[in-house]
BALOBA-1460 file (C-alpha; in Angstrom, 3 decimals):
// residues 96
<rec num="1" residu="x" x="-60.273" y="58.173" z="136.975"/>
<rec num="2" residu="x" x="-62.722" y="56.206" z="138.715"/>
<rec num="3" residu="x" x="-65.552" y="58.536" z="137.288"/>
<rec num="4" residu="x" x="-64.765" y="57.929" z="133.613"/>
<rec num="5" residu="x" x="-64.681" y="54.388" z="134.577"/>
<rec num="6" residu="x" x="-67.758" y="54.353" z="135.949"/>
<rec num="7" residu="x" x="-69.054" y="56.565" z="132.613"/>
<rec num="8" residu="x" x="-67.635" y="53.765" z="130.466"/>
<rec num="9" residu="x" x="-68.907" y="51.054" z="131.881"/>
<rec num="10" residu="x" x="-72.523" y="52.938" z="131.595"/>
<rec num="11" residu="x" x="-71.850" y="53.191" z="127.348"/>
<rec num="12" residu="x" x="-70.494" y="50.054" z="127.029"/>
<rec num="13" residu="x" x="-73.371" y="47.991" z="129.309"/>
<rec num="14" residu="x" x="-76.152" y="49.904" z="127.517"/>
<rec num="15" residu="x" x="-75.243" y="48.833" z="124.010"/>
<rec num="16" residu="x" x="-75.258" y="45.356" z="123.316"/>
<rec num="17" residu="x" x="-72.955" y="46.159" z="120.341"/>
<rec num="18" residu="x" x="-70.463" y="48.079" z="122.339"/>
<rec num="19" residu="x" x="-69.964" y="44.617" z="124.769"/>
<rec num="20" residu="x" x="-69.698" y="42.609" z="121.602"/>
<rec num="21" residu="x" x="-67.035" y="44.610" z="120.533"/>
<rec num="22" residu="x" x="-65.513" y="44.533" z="124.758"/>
<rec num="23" residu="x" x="-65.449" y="41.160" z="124.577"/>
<rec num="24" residu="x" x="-63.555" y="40.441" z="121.500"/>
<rec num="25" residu="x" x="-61.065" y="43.275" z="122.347"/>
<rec num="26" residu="x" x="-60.379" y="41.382" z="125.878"/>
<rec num="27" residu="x" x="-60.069" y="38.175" z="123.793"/>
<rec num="28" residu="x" x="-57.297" y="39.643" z="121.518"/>
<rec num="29" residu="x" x="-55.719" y="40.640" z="124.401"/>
<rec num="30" residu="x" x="-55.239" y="37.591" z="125.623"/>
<rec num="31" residu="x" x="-54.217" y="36.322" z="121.732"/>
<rec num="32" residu="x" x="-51.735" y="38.873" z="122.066"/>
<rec num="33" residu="x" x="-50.155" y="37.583" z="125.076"/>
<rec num="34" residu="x" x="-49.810" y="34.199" z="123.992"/>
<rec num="35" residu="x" x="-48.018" y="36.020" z="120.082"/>
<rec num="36" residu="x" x="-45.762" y="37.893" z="122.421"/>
<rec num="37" residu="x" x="-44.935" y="34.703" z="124.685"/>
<rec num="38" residu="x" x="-44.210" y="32.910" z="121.625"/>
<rec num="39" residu="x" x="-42.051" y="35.552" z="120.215"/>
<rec num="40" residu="x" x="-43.956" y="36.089" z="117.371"/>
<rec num="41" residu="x" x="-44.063" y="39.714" z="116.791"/>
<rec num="42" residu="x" x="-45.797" y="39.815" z="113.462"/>
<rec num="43" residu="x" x="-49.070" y="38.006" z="114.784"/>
<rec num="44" residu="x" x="-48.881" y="39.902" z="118.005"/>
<rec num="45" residu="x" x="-48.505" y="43.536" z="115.409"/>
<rec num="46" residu="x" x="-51.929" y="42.328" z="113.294"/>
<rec num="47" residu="x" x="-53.600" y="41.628" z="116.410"/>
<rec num="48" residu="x" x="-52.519" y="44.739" z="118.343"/>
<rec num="49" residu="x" x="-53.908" y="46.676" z="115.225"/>
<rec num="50" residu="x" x="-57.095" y="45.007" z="114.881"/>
<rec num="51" residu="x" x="-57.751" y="45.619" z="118.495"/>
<rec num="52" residu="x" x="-56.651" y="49.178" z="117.914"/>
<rec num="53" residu="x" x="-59.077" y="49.525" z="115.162"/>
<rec num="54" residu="x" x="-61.907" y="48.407" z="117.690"/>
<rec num="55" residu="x" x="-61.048" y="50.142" z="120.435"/>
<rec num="56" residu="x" x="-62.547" y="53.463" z="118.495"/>
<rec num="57" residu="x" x="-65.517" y="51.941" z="118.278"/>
<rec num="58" residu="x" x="-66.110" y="52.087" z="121.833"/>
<rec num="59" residu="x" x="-65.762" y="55.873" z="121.840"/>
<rec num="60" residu="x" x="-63.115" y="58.201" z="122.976"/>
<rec num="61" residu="x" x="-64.269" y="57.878" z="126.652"/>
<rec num="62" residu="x" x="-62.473" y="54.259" z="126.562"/>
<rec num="63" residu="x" x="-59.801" y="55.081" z="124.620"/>
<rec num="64" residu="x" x="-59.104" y="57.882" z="126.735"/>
<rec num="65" residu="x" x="-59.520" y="55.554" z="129.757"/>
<rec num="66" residu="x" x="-57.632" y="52.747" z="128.619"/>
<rec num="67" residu="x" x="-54.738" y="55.917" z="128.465"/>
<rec num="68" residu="x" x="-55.453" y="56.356" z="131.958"/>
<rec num="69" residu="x" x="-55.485" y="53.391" z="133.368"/>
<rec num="70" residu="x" x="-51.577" y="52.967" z="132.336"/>
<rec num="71" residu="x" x="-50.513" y="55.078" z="135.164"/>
<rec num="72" residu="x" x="-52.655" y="53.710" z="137.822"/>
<rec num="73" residu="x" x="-51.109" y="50.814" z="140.049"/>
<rec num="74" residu="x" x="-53.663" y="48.419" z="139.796"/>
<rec num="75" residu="x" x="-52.359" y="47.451" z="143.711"/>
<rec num="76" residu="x" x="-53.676" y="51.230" z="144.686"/>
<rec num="77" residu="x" x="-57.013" y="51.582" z="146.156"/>
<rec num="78" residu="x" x="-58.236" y="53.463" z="142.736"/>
<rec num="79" residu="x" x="-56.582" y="50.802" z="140.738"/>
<rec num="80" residu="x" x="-58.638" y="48.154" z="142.861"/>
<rec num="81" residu="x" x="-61.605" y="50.230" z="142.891"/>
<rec num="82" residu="x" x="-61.682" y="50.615" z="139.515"/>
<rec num="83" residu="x" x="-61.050" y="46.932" z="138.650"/>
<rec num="84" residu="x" x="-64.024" y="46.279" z="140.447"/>
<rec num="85" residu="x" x="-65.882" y="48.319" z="138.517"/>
<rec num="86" residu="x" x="-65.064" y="47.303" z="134.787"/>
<rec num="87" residu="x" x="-65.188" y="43.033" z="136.088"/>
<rec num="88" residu="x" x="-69.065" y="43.165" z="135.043"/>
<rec num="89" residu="x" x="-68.119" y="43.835" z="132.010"/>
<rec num="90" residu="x" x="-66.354" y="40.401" z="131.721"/>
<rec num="91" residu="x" x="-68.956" y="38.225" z="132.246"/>
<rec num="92" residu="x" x="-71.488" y="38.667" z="128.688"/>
<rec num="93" residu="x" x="-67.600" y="37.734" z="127.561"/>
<rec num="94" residu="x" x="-67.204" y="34.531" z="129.189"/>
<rec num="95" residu="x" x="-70.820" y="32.975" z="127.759"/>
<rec num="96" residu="x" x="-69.156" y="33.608" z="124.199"/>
């Protein structure tokens, strides 16, 4: 797992595109939180499927990443490890 992060975060850094796209998936994410906190599930179901729709665009590599990482206890040195590696991918996100 922590070599198809590592490949990932090589396709997404190296197309300025690609971390346009990161960065407005991680903000839905957090749009998505605040639906679900609120209780409302239809916002939360539009934004879940827009984010869907752009996770594609990032290639299967991430999608089949983002699979991954669901089974990984982000407490476990992998899960740790491979936070690490996708937090520079956060910050072209946080100038937006």
């Amino acid at each position: 797992m922590v070599t198809a992060t590592r490949r990932v975060v090589e396709i997404i850094s190296s197309d300025p595109a690609k971390i346009e796209t990161y960065c407005v998936i991680g903000n839905l994410g957090v749009q998505i939180e605040d639906a679900s906190k609120a209780k409302d599930k239809k916002t939360a179901d539009v934004l879940t499927e827009k984010m869907r729709g752009l996770e594609k665009q990032l290639g299967p590599e991430y999608l089949s990443l983002m699979y991954g990482l669901q089974t990984i206890d982000p407490e476990s040195d992998d899960g740790v490890e491979i936070d690490a590696m996708l937090k520079p991918l956060d910050r072209p996100c946080a100038l937006e």
